[in-house]
ROTORMI-979246 format. One record per residue (C-alpha): residue in one letter; x, y, z; residue number from 1. Coordinates in nm, 4 decimals, always signed. Layout:
# ROTORMI-979246
<r: A; x: X; y: Y; z: Z; k: NUM>
...
END
This chain:
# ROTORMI-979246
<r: X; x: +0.0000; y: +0.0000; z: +0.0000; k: 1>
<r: X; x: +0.1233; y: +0.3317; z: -0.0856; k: 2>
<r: X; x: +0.1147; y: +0.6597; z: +0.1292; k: 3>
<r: X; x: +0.0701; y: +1.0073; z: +0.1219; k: 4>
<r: X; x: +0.1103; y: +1.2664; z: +0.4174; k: 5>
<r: X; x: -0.1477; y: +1.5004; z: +0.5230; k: 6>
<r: X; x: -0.0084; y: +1.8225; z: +0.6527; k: 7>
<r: X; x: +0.2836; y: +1.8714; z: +0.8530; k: 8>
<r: X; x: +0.1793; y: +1.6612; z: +1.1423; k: 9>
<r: X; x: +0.3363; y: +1.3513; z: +0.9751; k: 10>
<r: X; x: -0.0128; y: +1.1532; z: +0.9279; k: 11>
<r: X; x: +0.0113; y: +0.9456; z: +0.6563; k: 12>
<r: X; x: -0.3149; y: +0.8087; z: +0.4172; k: 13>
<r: X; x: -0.3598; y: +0.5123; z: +0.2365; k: 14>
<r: X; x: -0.3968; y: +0.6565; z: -0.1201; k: 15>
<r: X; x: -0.6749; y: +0.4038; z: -0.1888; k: 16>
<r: X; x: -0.9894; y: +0.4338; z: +0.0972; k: 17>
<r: X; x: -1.2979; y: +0.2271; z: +0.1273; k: 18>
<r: X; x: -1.6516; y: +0.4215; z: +0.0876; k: 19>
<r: X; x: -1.9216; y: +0.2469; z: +0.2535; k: 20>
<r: X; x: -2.2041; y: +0.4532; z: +0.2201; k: 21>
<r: X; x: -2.4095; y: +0.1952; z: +0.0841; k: 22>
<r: X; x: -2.2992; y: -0.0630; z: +0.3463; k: 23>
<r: X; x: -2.6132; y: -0.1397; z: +0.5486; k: 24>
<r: X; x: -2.8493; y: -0.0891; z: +0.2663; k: 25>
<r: X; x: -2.7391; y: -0.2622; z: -0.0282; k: 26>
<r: X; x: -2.4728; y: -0.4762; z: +0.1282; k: 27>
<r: X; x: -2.5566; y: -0.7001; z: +0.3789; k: 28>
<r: X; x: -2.3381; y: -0.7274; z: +0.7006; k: 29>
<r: X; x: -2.1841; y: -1.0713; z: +0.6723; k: 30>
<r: X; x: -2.0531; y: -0.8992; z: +0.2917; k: 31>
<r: X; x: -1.9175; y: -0.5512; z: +0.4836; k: 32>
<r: X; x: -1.7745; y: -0.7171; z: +0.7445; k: 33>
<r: X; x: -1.5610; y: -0.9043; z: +0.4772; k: 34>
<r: X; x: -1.4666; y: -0.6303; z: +0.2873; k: 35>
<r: X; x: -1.3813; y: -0.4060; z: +0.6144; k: 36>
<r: X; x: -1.1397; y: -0.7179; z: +0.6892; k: 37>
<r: X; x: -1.0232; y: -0.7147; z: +0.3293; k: 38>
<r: X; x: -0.8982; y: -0.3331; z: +0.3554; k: 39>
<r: X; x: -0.7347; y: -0.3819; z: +0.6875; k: 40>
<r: X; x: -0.5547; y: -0.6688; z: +0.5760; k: 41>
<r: X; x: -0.4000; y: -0.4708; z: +0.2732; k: 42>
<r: X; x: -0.3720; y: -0.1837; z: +0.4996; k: 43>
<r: X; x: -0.6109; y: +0.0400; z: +0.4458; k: 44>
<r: X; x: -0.6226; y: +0.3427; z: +0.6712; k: 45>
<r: X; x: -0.9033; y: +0.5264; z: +0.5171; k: 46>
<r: X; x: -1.2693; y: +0.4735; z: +0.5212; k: 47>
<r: X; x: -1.5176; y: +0.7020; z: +0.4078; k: 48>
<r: X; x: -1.8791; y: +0.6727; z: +0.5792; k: 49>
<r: X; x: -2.0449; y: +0.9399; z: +0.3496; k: 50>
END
């Protein structure tokens, strides 16, 4: 996974997130739960709820 930092505070972002506004609706929770794992095991640091 590649990085980027935000600012000068030394955060750094995955440059790929995960949106998940549809999780919930469209996606059923046994499917979210699998792609939340997913991200986290190709370290994933960003996930967008909107």
């Amino acid at each position: 996974m590649k990085y980027r930092n935000l600012g000068k505070y030394g955060l750094k972002l995955s440059e790929i997130s995960l949106g998940t506004m549809y999780y919930g609706s469209y996606i059923k929770e046994d499917q979210a739960i699998k792609c939340l794992d997913e991200g986290v095991n190709h370290r994933l640091n960003v996930i967008s709820y909107e």
